[in-house]
N, C-alpha and C positions, 0 to 999 in steps of 0.2 A: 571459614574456609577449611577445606579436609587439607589430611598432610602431605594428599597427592597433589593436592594442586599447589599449595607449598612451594613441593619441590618443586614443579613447572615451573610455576613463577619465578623461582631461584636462577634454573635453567634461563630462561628468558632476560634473566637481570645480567648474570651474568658473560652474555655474548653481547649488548652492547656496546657501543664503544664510548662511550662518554653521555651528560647527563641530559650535553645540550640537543644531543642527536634519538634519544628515548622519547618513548611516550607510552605510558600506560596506555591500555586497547584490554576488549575482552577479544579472545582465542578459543577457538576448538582444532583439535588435532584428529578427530574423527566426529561421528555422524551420530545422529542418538539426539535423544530427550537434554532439556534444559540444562541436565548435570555437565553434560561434555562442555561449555561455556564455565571458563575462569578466568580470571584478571591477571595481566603479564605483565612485563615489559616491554616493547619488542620497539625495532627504530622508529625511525620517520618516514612515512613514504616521498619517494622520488618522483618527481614531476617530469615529463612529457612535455614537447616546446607547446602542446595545445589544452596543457592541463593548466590546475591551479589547485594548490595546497591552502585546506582553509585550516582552520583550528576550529575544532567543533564546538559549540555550546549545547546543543542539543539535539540528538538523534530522534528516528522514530519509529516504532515497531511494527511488522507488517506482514501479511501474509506469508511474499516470497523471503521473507531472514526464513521463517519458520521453516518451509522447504527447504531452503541451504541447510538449516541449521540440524536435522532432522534425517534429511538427503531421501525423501517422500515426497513424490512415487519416486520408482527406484530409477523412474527413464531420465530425472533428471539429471543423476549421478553421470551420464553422458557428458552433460555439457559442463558440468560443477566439480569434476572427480570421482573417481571410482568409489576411493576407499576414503576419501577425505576429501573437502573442499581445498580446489588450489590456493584459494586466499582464505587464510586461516583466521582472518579478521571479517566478523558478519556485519551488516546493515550496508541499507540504499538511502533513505532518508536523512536528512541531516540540515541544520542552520550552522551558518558562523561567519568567522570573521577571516578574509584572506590573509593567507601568511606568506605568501611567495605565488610569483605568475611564473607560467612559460615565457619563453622568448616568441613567438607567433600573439599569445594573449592580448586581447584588444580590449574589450568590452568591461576589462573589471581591473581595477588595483590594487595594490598591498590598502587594506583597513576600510575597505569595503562590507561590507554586511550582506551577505547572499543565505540563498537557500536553493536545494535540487536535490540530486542524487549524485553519489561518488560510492566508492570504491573501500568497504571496511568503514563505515559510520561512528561504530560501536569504539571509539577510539578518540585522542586529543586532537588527533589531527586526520585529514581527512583529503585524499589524492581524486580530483572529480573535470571530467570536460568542463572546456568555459561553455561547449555547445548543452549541457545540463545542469545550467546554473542560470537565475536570475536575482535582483536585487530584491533583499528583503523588506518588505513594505517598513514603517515605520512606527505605523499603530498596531503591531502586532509582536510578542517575544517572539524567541529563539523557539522554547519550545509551541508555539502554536504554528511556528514556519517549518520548524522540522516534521511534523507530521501533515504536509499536505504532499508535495510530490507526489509519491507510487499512488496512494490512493486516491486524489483528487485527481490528477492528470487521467488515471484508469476510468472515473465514474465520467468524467467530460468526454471521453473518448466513447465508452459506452452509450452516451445519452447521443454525439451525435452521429451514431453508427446507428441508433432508432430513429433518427430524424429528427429529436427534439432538440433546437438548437432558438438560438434566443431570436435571432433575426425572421423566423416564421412565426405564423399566427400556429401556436399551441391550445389558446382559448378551450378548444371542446375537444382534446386528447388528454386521454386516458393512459397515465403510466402506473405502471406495480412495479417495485423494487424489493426483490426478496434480497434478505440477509439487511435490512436497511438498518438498525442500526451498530454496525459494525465500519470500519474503516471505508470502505469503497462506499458500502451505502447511506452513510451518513452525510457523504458530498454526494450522490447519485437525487435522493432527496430533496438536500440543496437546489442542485442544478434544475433540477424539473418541474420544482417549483417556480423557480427566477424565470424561466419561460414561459411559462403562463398554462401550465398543464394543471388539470388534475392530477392529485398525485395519491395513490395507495402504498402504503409501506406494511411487510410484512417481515416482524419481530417476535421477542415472548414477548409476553405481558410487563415482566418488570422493566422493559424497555421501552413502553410504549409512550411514556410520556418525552421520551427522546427525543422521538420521532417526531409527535406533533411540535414541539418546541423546533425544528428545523422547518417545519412547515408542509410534514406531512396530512392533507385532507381526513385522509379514512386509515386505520391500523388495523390489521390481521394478526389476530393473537394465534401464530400454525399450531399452536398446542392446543386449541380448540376448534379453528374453521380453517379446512385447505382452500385456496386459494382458485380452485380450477374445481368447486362443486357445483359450478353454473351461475353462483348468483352474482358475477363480476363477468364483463369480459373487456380484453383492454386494448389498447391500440397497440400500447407499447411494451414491454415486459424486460427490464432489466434482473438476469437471473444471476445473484450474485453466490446468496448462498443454498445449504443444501444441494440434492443431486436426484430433480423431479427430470424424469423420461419426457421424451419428443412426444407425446401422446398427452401426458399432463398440460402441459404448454401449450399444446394444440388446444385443448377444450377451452383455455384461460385467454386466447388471444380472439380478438376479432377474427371478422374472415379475412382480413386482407391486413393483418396488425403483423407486428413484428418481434423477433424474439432473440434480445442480445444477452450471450451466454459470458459470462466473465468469471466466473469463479465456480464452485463446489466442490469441499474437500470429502464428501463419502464415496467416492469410487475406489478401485482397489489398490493394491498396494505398488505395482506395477504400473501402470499410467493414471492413476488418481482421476481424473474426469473427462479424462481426454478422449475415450472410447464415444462416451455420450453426445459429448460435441462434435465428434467427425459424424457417428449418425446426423445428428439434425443436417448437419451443412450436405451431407448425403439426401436428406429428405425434402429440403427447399425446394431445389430446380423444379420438385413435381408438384407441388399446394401453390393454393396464394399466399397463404401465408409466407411467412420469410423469417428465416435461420439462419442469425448469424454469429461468430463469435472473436473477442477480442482480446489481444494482450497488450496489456498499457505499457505505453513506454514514454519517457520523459523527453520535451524537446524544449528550446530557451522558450519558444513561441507560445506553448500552452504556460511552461513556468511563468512568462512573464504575461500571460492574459489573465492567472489566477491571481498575482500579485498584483492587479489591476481591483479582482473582484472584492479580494481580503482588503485592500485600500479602503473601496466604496462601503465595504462592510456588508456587501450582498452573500455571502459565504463568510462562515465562523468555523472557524476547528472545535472539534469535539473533543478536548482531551477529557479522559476517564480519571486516569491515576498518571504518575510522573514518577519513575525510579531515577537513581542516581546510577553512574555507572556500574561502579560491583554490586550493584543487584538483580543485572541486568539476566541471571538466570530465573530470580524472582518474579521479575518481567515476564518474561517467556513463558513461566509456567502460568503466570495469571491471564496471559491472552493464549493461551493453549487452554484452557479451561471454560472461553467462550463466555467469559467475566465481565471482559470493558462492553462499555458504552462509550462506542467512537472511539476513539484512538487513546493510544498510548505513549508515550512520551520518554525516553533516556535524557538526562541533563548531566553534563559533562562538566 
């Protein structure tokens, strides 16, 4: 730890009000690369008659911390802060154990074992709707439950915005998942296998054995073959990573397939990939084809379908590596380097 963050830390020790009321948390107080994350003091968060205060065992690293964390592209600073995030505590992801309900709270009790999304992860304790929270299965840790929310509920969300959804006959559909083995795509994968699709995933090479261990069919190594040179075309097209044009997409999808856009971090600095995606959704109305795209969001319904699936063992989390808290800028720079395979994991 530098002797700036020291001092922070000091700062932060010394405005609490007692030991019972602290909780170590990672902080950033501006926007930037992994360094702006140091380990504080800071209280406890306060609960809402419709929240619930867990205590975290395990967080989990994900695309949008990185955006927060980073404040790229710069359109998000809109909704996140200008010049610094309003909650100066990152992560969506997280397992643990309840430590206090609201007064409205129904659905869960103090020593209950949940998992979803709440507010500042990265931290002992952790302030989250009971509507983004379900019970944590029981054949699974802490940390394999805290890295499914953002990315599993996104990839299921994705798959049934293509129509791939387990209640239809998928038998002779054809899905490609780019970016597959990364967080989103490592459950996008999953899922489109469990339905009975063919499934192509498109990774590097040293990731390829990933993929097929989740039960990817066929693997695209893009460092040697693009995916839309004609010798595939697909029903379905989950684009998670990378930042290929409406015109790429077009050659790669059937004539009447479908193309859901959910991620790509090479667009510019100023709206990241969001130019690209309002084209296609501008392009649809006129092809057969179809363009669409989506932003996951966590509801108890999907939380508690996938806590169904992790039960049955039809979906498995892919943790790569697991940091402890204060390492948690270590973290950051090792999935900002495009390292893991599958997720990442904080343990509290």
């Amino acid at each position: 730890m530098t002797n700036g963050q020291q001092a922070k830390e000091s700062r932060h020790e010394g405005g609490r009000s007692g030991p019972d009321t602290a909780m170590r948390a990672i902080v950033q107080q501006a926007y930037g690369p992994a360094d702006v994350l140091h380990l504080a003091h800071v209280p406890r968060p306060a609960i809402a008659d419709d929240h619930v205060l867990v205590r975290v065992h395990a967080a989990g690293m994900d695309r949008g911390t990185w955006h927060v964390t980073t404040g790229l592209p710069y359109a998000l600073r809109l909704v996140y802060g200008f010049r610094a995030p309003r909650n100066p505590v990152p992560g969506m992801d997280f397992a643990g154990t309840v430590e206090a309900i609201g007064a409205k709270v129904t659905r869960f009790g103090v020593g209950d074992q949940v998992f979803g999304t709440g507010k500042g992860t990265f931290a002992e304790y952790a302030a989250a709707r009971e509507s983004q929270l379900a019970l944590k299965p029981a054949n699974i840790s802490f940390a394999q439950a805290a890295v499914v929310p953002v990315s599993a509920c996104t990839a299921l969300q994705a798959l049934r915005a293509g129509g791939v959804v387990p209640d239809r006959n998928n038998r002779h559909r054809k899905v490609l998942v780019t970016g597959a083995s990364g967080g989103v795509g490592s459950y996008a994968v999953q899922f489109a296998k469990a339905a009975g699709a063919e499934v192509t995933a498109v990774c590097s090479a040293g990731k390829a054995d990933l993929v097929r261990s989740l039960g990817a069919d066929h693997v695209i190594d893009y460092a040697k073959q693009d995916f839309a040179d004609g010798s595939g075309r697909y029903d379905v097209i989950i684009d998670i990573a990378g930042n290929p044009g409406v015109s790429r997409l077009r050659r790669a999808l059937t004539p009447d397939g479908t193309a859901v856009i959910t991620g790509g971090e090479e667009g510019g600095s100023w709206t990241g990939s969001m130019d690209r995606q309002l084209r296609a959704l501008v392009v649809s109305p006129f092809i057969r084809q179809r363009f669409t795209m989506i932003v996951g969001s966590q509801t108890a319904a999907d939380l508690e379908y996938l806590a169904g699936l992790l039960e049955a063992g039809t979906i498995v989390p892919a943790i790569d590596r697991t940091f402890p808290l204060d390492q948690v800028p270590e973290a950051m720079r090792y999935f900002d380097a495009g390292k893991a395979r599958g997720k990442v994991a904080i343990t509290i």
